[in-house]
C-alpha positions in Angstrom: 167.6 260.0 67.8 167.6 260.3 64.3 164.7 259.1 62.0 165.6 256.6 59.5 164.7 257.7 56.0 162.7 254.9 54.3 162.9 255.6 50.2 159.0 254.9 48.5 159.1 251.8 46.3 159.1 253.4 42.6 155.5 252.7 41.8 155.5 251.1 38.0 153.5 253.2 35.2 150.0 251.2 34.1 151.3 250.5 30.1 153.9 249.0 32.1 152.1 247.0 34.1 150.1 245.4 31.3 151.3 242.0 30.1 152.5 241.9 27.0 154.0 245.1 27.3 156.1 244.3 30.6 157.2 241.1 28.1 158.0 242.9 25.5 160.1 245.3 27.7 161.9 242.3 29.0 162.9 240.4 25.9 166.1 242.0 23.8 167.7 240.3 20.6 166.5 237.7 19.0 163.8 236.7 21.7 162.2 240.4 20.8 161.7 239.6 17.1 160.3 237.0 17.8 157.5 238.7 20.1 157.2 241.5 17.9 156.3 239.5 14.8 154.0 237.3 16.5 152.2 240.3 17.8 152.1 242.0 14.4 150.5 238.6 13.0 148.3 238.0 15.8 147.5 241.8 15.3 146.1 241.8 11.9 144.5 238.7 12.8 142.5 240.0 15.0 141.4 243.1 13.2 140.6 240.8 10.5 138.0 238.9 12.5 136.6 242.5 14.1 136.5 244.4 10.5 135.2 241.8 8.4 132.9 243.1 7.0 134.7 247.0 6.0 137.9 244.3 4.7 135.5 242.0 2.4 133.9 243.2 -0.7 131.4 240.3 -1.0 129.8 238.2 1.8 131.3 234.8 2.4 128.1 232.9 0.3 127.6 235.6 -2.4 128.5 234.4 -5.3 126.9 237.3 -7.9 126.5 240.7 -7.8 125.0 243.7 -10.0 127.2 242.7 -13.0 126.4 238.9 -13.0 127.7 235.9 -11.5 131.2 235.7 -10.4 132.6 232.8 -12.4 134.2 230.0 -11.0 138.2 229.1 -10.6 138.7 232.7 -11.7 142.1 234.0 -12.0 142.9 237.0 -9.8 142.1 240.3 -10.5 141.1 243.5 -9.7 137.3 242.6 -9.2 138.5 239.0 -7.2 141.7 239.7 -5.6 142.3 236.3 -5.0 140.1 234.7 -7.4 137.5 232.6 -7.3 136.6 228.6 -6.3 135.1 226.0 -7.6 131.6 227.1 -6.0 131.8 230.1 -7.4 132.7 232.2 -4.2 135.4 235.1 -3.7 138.8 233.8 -2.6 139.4 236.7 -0.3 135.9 237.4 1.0 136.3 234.0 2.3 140.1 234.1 3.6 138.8 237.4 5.5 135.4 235.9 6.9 137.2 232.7 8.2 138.8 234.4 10.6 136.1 235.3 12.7 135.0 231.8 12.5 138.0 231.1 13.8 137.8 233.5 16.9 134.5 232.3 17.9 136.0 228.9 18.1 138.9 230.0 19.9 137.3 232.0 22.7 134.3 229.2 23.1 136.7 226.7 23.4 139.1 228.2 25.5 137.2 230.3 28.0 134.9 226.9 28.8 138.2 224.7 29.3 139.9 227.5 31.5 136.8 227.5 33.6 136.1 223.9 33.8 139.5 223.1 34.2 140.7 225.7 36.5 137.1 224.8 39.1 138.2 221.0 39.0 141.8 222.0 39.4 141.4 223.8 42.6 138.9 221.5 44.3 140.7 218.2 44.0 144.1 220.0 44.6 143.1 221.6 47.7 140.8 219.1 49.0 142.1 216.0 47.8 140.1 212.6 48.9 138.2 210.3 46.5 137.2 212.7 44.1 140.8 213.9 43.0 142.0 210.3 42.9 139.3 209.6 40.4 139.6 212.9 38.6 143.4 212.1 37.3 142.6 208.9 36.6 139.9 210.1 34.1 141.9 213.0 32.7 144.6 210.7 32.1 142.5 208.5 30.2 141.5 211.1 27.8 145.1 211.4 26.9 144.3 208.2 24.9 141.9 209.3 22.3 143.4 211.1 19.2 141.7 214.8 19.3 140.9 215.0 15.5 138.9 211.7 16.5 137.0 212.7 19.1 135.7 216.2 17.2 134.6 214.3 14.3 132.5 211.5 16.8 131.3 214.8 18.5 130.8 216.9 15.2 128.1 213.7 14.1 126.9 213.9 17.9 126.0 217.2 17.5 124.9 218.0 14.1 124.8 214.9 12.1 128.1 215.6 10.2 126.6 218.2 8.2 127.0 221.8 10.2 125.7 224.9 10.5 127.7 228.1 12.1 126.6 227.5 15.8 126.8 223.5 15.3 130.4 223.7 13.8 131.5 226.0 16.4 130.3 224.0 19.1 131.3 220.6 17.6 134.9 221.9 16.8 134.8 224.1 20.4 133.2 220.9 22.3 136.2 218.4 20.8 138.8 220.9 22.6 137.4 221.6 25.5 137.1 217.8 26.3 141.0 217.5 25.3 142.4 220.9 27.1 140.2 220.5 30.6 143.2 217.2 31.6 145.6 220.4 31.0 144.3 222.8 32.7 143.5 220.8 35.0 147.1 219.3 36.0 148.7 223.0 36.0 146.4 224.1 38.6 146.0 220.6 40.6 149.9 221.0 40.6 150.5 224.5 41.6 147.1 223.9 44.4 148.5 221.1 45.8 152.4 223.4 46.2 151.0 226.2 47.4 148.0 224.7 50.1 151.6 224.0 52.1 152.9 227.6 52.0 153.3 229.7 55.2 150.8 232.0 54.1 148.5 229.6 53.7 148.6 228.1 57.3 148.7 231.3 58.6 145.8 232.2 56.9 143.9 228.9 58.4 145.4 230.0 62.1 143.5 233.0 61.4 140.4 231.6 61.1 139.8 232.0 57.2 137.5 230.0 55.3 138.1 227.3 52.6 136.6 229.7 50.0 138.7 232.7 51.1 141.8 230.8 51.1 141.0 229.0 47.5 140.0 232.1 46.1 141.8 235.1 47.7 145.5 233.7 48.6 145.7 230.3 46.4 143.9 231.3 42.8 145.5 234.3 42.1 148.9 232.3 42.8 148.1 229.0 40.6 147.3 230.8 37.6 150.2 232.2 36.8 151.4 230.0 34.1 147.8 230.3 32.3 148.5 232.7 29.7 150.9 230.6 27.9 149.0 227.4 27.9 145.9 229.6 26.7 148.3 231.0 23.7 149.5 227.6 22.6 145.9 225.8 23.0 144.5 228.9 21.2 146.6 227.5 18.0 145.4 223.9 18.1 141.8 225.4 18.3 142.8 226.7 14.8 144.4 223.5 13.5 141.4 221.4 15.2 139.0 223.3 13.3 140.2 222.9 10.1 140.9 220.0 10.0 137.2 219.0 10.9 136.5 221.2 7.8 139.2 219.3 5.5 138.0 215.7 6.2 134.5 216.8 5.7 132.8 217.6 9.0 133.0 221.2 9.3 130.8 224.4 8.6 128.9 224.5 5.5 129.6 227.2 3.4 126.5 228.7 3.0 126.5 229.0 7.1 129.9 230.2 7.3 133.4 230.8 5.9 135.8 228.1 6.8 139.6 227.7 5.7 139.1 224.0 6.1 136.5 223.3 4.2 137.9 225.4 1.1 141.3 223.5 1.2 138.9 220.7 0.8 137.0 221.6 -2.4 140.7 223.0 -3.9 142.1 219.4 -3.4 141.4 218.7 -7.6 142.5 222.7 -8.8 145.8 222.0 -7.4 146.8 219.0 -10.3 144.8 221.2 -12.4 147.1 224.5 -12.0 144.7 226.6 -9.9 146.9 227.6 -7.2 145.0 230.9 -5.7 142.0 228.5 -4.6 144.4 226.5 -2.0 146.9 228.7 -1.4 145.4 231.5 0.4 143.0 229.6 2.9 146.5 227.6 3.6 148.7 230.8 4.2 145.6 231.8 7.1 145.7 229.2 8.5 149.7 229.3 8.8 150.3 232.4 9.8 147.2 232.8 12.1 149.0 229.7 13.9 152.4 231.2 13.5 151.9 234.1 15.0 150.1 232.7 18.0 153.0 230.2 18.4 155.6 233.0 18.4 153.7 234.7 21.1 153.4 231.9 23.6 156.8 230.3 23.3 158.2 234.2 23.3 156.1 234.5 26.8 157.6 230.7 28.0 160.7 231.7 27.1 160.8 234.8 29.2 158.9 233.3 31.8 161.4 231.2 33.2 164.0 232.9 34.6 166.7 230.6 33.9 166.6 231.5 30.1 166.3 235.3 30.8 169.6 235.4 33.5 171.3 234.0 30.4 170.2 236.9 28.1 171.6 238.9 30.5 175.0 237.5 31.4 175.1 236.9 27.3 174.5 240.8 27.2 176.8 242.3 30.2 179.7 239.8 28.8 179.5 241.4 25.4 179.3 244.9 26.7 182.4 244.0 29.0 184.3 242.5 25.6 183.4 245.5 23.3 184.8 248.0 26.1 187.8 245.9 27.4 191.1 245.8 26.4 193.7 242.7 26.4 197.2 242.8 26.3 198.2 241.5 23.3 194.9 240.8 21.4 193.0 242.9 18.9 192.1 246.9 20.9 188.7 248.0 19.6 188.2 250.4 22.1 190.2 254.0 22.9 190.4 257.4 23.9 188.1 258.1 20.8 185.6 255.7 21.9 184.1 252.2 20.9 184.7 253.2 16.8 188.1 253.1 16.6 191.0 255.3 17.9 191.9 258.9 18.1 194.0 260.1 15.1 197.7 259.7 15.2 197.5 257.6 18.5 198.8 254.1 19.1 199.3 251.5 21.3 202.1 249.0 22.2 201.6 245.8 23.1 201.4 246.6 26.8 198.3 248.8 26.4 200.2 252.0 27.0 199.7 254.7 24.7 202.4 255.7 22.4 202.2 259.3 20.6 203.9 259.8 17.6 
C-alpha cells in the first residue's frame, strides 16, 4: 500500500500577512494608485501628529520670540513659512500642531464607538428579545438629528461653548461617538444575527460551549471583518466634525490648542482683504488629511468585495491574452521577436503564416 503524499499548505510570510500590505499586494492599476497615495498622505499625517514638536519652530500660542513679536497677517517668509494670522500666531506652527489635535479626536472617538457599538452589536444580535427590539428602534432614531447639531448642543453641554483641549476633544469626540455607535452597531447586529445560524455555531452549542465562548471565540472574530473600512471612513468625518465645531465657533481655544477650524474661522475677513496664506493652509490639512483617509478605505472596500477584484482580473488576463494573440486578418503585434514588434526581414500574410523574403 502506498502512502499518499500530502503537500504542506505554503505558510504566508508575516509582512504578508499584515493588512494593508496583503491589500496592497492585491490591488494593480489604477486601484494601486489610489492606495498608494492615500497611504503616502495618511503617512505624513501621522508623523506630523507624532513629530510635532521636531516639525514646528514655534509652539501653537507663541506669538514672540527673542527678536520680538511676530507681527500679524505676515506675508511668508523665511522666519514664518506660511505667515502669520490675525492673532499674531505662526501659520505653520499651527497647520503642524492641529494635526495631533486631530488624532486625539480620532482615536477617542473611534475606539469608544467601536467598543460601545461592537458590545451592543453582539448582545442583541445573538440574544435577541426585548432589548434588541428596543435597541434599533433607538439607533434608528438617532439617524434623525443632523451630526454638526448634536456636537455643538454637546460642545455647550460639556464646556459651555467656550473649550479647552480635553473639553473640545471630548465634545467634538462625544458628538461622533453618539452618531457612529447606530453603525457599528447594525454591521455587527447584522453579521451576529448570520452567523449565530452557521454549522459551526450549532455544533459548537452540541458541544456544550458556553454563550461567552461562542460570542467571543467562534462569532466576534467572524463579525468584525468589515470594521476596518467603516473605521477608515468614520476616521474622516471625525476630522470634518471637528472642524466644523471650530468654524462655527464652538471648538478649542487657541491658547489650549491648535485647531484648523477655528483658524479658517478668524481668516474669514483676510480672504476679501488679499491674505490668502492665513485660510489656505489650515484648508489644504484639512483636505488632504481627509483625502488620504478616503482613498484608503474606499481602496480597502473596493478590494474587499470580490466581485470588483474578479473583474480586475478577467480585465488583466483578457489584455494579456490580446497583446500575445494573433487574428487573422487584424493588426499582428506579436511575433517570433516578441511582444515589440517582429523579427527583421520577416512577414506575414493574411493567414498568419510566415512568409520570408
Amino acid at each position: 500500500m502506498t502512502a499518499a503524499t500530502v503537500t504542506a499548505p505554503v505558510k504566508r510570510r508575516l509582512r504578508d500577512r499584515l493588512p494593508v500590505v496583503h491589500q496592497l499586494r492585491q490591488s494593480v492599476g489604477l486601484q494601486r494608485g489610489m492606495l498608494v497615495a492615500g497611504l503616502v498622505m495618511l503617512i505624513v499625517f501621522v508623523l506630523s501628529a507624532i513629530f510635532a514638536p521636531l516639525l514646528a519652530p514655534y509652539g501653537f500660542a507663541q506669538r514672540a520670540d527673542a527678536d520680538g513679536a511676530f507681527g500679524t497677517q505676515q506675508p511668508p517668509s523665511a522666519e514664518h513659512l506660511f505667515g502669520t494670522t490675525v492673532g499674531g500666531y505662526d501659520v505653520f506652527s499651527r497647520v503642524i500642531w492641529g494635526t495631533q489635535t486631530a488624532i486625539l479626536v480620532v482615536i477617542v472617538a473611534v475606539l469608544l464607538s467601536i467598543f460601545i457599538g461592537i458590545a451592543l452589536g453582539l448582545y442583541a444580535g445573538y440574544f435577541g428579545g426585548w432589548l434588541d427590539r428596543v435597541l434599533v428602534v433607538i439607533c434608528d432614531a438617532v439617524y434623525a438629528f443632523p451630526s454638526l447639531l448634536l456636537a455643538i448642543v454637546l460642545s455647550i453641554v460639556i464646556s459651555g461653548g467656550q473649550s479647552n483641549l480635553w473639553g473640545g476633544i471630548l465634545a467634538a469626540a462625544g458628538s461622533i461617538v453618539v452618531v457612529f455607535i447606530p453603525q457599528y452597531f447594525r454591521v455587527i447586529r447584522a453579521e451576529t444575527v448570520r452567523i449565530k445560524a452557521e454549522p459551526f455555531v450549532e455544533s459548537a452549542k452540541v458541544l456544550g460551549a458556553s454563550n461567552s465562548r461562542i460570542v467571543f471565540k467562534h462569532v466576534f472574530r467572524n463579525a468584525t471583518r468589515t470594521l476596518p473600512l467603516i473605521i477608515t471612513l468614520n476616521s474622516a468625518e471625525a476630522i470634518l466634525t471637528l472642524a466644523a465645531l471650530g468654524y462655527v465657533g464652538f471648538g478649542i481655544e487657541p491658547t489650549a490648542a491648535a485647531e484648523w477650524g477655528y483658524d479658517l474661522n478668524k481668516a474669514q475677513s483676510d480672504v476679501t482683504s488679499g491674505i490668502w496664506w492665513t485660510a489656505l493652509f489650515p484648508g489644504l490639512a484639512i483636505v488632504f488629511s481627509v483625502l488620504g483617509i478616503m482613498l484608503v478605505g474606499e481602496s480597502l472596500n473596493d478590494l474587499a468585495d470580490p466581485r470588483l477584484r474578479g473583474r480586475r482580473r478577467v480585465a488583466q488576463a483578457s489584455g494579456e491574452v490580446a497583446e500575445t494573440s494573433v487574428v487573422p486578418g487584424g493588426t499582428l503585434t506579436a511575433g517570433p521577436g516578441g511582444i515589440e514588434g517582429l523579427e527583421d526581414g520577416e512577414t506575414f500574410d493574411e493567414h498568419g503564416i510566415e512568409v520570408r523574403r
